[in-house]
C-alpha positions in Angstrom: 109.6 67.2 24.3 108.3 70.7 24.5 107.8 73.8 21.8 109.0 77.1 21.8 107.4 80.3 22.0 108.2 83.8 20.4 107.0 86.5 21.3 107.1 90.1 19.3 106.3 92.2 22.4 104.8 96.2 21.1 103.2 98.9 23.3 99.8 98.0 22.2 99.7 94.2 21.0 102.1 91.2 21.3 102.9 88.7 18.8 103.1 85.0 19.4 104.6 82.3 17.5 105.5 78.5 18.6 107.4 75.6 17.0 106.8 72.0 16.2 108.1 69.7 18.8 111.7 69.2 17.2 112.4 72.6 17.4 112.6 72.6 13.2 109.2 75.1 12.0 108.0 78.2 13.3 104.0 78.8 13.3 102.5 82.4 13.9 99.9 81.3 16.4 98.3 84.5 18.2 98.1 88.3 19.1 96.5 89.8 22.2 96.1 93.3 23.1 98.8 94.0 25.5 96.7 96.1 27.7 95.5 95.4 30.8 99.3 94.1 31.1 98.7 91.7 33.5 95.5 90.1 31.6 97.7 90.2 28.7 100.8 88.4 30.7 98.2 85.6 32.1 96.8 85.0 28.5 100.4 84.3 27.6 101.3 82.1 30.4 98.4 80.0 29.7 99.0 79.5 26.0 103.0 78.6 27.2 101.4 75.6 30.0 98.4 74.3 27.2 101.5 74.2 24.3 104.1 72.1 26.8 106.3 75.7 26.5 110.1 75.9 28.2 111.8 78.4 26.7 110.2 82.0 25.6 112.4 83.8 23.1 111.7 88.1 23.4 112.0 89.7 20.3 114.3 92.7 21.0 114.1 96.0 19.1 117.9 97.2 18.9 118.8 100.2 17.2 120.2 100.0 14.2 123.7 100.9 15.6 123.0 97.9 18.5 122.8 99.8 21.1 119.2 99.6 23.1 116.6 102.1 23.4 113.1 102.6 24.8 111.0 99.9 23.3 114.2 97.1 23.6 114.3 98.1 27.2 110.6 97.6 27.7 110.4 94.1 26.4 113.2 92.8 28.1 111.6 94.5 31.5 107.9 93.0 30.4 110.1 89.5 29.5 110.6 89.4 33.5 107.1 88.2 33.9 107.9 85.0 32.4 110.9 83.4 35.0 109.6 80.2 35.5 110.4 79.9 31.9 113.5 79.9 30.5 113.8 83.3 28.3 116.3 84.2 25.6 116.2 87.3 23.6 116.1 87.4 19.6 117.3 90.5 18.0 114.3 91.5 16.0 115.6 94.5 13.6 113.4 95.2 10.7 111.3 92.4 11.6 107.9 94.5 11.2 109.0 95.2 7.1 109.6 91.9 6.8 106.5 91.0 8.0 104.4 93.3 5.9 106.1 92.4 2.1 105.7 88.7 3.3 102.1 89.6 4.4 101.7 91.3 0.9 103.7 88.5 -1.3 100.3 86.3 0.4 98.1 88.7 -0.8 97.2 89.0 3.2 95.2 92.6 3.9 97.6 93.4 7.4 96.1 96.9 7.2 92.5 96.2 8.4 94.1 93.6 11.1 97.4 95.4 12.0 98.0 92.4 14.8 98.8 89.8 11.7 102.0 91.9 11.1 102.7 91.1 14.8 102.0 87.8 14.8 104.5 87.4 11.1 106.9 89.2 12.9 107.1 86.7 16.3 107.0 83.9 13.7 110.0 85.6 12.0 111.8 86.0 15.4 111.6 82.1 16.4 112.6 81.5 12.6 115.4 83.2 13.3 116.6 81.7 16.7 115.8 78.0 15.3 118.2 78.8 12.6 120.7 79.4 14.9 120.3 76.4 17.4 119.2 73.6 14.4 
């Protein structure tokens, strides 16, 4: 048995989410500052080997006409640090302003701590993909 890990992957903070063991609820867990990238990258790895993690599923930023722009390109290319997992990518669209009004409908104050919209927003993307595979 093993979780999953989400991650919602920005220029200055990434989310992380994991599941439950059957693959059936999606917990925000974490944000780190992204920067220094390869502190950030062994912060995640770590988390991934003390959680029993396989699969890591990127949180993509398409435009809203699907094609792929800056940001989308930069988290699949900062996904590559993570091959010895396996790594499938979410399409994360208007994840962020789904974040916030679920952060506000918990009476949550994301504006002092802008990293709990991240970490709704990775929780959101592995809610997503374990709607599609359960």
């Amino acid at each position: 048995m093993h979780k999953i890990m989400a991650l919602d992957i920005g220029t200055k903070r990434i989310g992380i989410a994991l599941s439950d063991y059957l693959h059936i609820i999606a917990n925000g867990h974490s944000y780190i500052n992204r920067n220094p990238e390869q502190e950030a990258v062994n912060e995640i790895k770590k988390i991934a080997r003390d959680n029993n993690v396989q699969e890591i599923i990127i949180g993509v930023p398409y435009n809203m006409d699907g094609t792929k722009g800056f940001q989308a390109e930069d988290c699949i290319e900062f996904s590559k640090n993570f091959e010895e997992f396996e790594i499938k990518q979410e399409d994360e669209r208007l994840t962020s302003d789904t974040a916030e009004e679920n952060l506000r409908n918990r009476k949550i104050n994301f504006r002092k701590e802008k990293g709990l919209v991240d970490v709704e927003s990775a929780r959101i993307i592995l809610e997503q993909y374990l709607e599609k595979i359960n």
